[in-house]
Each structure stands twice: as C-alpha cells, then as structure tokens.
C-alpha positions in Angstrom: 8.6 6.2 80.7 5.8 6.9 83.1 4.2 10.1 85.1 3.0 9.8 87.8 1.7 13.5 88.6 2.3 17.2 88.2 1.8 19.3 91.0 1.0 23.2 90.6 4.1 24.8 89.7 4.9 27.7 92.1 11.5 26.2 100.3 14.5 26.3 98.8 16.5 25.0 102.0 20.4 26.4 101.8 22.8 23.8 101.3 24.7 23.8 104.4 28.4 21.8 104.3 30.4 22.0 107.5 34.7 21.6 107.4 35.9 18.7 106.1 39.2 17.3 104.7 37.9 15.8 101.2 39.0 12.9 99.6 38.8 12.5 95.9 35.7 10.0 96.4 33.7 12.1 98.4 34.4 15.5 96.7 35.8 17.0 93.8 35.7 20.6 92.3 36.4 21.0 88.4 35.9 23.8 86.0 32.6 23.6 83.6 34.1 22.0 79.9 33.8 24.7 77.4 29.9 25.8 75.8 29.4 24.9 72.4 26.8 25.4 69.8 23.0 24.6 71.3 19.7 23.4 69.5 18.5 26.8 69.4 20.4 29.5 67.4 22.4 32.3 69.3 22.7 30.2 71.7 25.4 28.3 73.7 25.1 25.0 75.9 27.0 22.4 78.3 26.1 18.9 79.1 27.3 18.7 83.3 28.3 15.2 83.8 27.6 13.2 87.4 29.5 11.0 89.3 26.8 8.4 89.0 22.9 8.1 87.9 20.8 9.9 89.9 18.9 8.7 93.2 16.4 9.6 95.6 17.6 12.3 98.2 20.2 13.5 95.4 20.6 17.4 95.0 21.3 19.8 91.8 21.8 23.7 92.6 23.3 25.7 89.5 24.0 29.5 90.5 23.7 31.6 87.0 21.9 34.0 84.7 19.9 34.4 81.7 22.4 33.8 78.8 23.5 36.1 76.3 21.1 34.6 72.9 20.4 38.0 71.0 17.0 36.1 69.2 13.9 37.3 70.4 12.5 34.1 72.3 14.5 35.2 75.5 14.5 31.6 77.1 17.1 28.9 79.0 16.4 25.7 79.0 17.7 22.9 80.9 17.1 19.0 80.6 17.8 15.4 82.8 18.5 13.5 79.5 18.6 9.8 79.7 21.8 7.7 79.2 25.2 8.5 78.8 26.7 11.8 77.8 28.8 10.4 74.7 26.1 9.3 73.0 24.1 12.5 73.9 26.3 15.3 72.6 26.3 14.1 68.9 22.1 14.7 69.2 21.1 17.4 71.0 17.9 17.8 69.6 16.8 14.3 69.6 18.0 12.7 73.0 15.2 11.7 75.4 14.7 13.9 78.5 13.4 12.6 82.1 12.5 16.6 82.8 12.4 19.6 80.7 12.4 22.7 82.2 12.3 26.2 80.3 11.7 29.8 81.3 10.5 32.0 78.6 11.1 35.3 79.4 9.5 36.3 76.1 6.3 34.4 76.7 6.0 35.1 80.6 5.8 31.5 81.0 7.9 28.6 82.4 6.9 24.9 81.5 7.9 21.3 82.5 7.8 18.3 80.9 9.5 15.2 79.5 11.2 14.3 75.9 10.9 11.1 74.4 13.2 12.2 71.8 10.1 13.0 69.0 7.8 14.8 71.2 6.8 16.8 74.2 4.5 14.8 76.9 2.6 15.7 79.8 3.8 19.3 79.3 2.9 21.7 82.8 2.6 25.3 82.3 3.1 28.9 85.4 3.9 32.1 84.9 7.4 32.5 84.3 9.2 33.3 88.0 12.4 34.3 86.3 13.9 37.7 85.8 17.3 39.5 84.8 18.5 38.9 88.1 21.0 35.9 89.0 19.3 32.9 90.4 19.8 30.2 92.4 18.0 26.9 91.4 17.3 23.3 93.1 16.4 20.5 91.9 15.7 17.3 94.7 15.1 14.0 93.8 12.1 12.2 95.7 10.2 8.9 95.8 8.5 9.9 92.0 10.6 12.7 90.7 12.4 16.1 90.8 11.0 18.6 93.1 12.0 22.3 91.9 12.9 25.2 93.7 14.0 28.9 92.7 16.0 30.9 95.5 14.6 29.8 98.3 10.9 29.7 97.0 9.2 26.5 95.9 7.7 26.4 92.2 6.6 22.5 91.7 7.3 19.2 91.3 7.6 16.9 88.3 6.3 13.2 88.4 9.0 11.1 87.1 10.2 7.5 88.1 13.2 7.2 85.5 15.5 9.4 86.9 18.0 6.4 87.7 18.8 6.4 83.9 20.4 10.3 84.3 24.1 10.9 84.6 24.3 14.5 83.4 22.4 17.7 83.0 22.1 19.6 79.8 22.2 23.4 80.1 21.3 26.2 77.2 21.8 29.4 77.1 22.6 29.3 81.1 25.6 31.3 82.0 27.5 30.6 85.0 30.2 33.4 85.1 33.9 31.7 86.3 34.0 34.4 88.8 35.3 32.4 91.8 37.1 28.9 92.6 35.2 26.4 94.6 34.2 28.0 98.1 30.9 25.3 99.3 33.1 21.9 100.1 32.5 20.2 102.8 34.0 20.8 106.2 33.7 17.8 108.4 35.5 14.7 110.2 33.6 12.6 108.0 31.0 12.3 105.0 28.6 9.9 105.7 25.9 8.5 103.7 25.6 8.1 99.6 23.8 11.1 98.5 25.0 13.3 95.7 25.5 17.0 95.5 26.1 18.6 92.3 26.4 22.2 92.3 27.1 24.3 89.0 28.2 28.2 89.5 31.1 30.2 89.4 32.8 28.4 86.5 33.1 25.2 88.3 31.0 21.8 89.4 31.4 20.3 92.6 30.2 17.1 93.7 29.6 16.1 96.9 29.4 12.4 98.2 27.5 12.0 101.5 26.6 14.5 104.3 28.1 15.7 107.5 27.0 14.1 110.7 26.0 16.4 113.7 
C-alpha cells in the first residue's frame, strides 16, 4: 500500500440526475441491511456493499447524523476497507482500510488515514468541521485517491492508489434515518459512461451506473 500525499484538510458539487427510465444495470435502490454491533462499544455499524471495486471518477455521498453512542468519545467513523465484505464482517477491528476517516466531536478534531490491519499510517489531522446538525458528505475518486467534501465545502484529499481493491464502505455510529424511499434516480433517455454513484441516506443505497448526456 502506498501514499502518495496528503493535502491540508479543510466544493461539494450537487449531484445532479436528470429523468430516466432505469434498468436494473444502470440503477438500483435497496434499503440499508440492518446495523449490528461496531468495534467501539455503544455503538452500531453497517458495511454498504458496491456494485463493483471502486474507480477513478466514482462518487460516495451518505446523507446522515452523528449516531446515538452514549460513551463519552462522541465520534463516527467510516472506512474504504480492502477486499470483499464476507471476509470483512467477521473482523471488524482487524480488516485493512484504503482511508479512514473519523470526526471526534469530543476531541474537536477529524483525522484521515489508512489501516493496514495492525496499525495507523500516515495519519492527517483538522479541526473537527462536524456538528449536531445532519450532513451531507462526498467522497470522489481521482488519479491518487479520495477527495473529501462536507456539504458543499471542501475539507482535503487523501493520497491513495489502492482504491481498486474496495467494494464496500464501512460505517459506525452513522445514522441514516429511513425517513423517505429513493427520490435522486436518474431521469434520462440514456446513462452513458461507467461511473458509479453510491448514495447512502434515507434508509436506502442507490447506485447509479453512468451519467446523463446533455
């Protein structure tokens, strides 16, 4: 696993989708599988499997909230873990991680970095940009790694060149209330292209294969 570079931590573009009659392979809406038990005590987490490993261009946005852990250490934490989910789930705490992210409310600070199952490396440090409120977060693939964005306002980017190994996200103590059925599909003639959309919120993942052309 290699990093290439950190950039300070601190424009989250709107995804925009136009009409579109979906097939199966180009979009899909599910609900979220149930939470269960997370590393940390008090609190509850999700792995969110893909349709495929991730590429450049690709796009996560999760719509949620600061979870309900009644510890002290106020804190979510989310992860691009490497490999397949079934062998993940068993070994939370161990699996390797292609970007960490966590925001500790408790602390004031947020901090990147990767797992290599032992140990955290190249670990980047800001002031925590997370509040009670709802947010919206994206994470983009690029050329080297996963740019990161938090409603609408850029916060870094993470160095990374093994993000072709992750199929899934793993989210703690991240609630996305199930509030509302799928309302972002796609609205066009036609998808076109192979990127990925994934967005988590409202109880439900959507994924979205390819774009619409204007």
């Amino acid at each position: 696993m290699k990093i290439l570079s950190i950039s300070a931590f601190f424009v989250l573009l709107p995804v925009v989708f136009c009409h579109y009659k979906h097939a199966e392979k180009d979009y899909s809406c599910r609900k979220l599988s149930p939470l269960s038990k997370g590393y940390h005590p008090d609190m509850m987490s999700r792995f969110v499997e893909f349709k495929r490993e991730l590429r450049i261009g690709d796009v996560i946005v999760i719509r949620g909230r600061l979870g309900p852990g009644v510890l002290p250490q106020k804190r979510f934490y989310l992860d691009f873990p490497v490999g397949p989910t079934r062998y993940l789930k068993p070994k939370p705490a161990t699996f390797p991680s292609t970007f960490h992210f966590s925001a500790q409310y408790d602390t004031g600070k947020q901090i990147g970095a990767w797992f290599d199952g032992k140990d955290f490396r190249d670990i980047v440090t800001g002031n925590n940009l997370f509040t009670a409120a709802p947010f919206t977060i994206k994470i983009e693939v690029k050329q080297a790694g996963y740019e990161f964005s938090k409603d609408g306002v850029y916060v870094g980017y993470y160095g990374s060149l093994v993000y072709n190994t992750v199929s899934s996200i793993y989210m703690e103590n991240v609630a996305v209330d199930d509030t509302h059925s799928c309302n972002d599909g796609p609205r066009c003639e036609r998808l076109h292209g192979d990127k990925m959309t994934v967005i988590i919120a409202d109880g439900h993942v959507q994924h979205i294969i390819g774009s619409c052309r204007w």
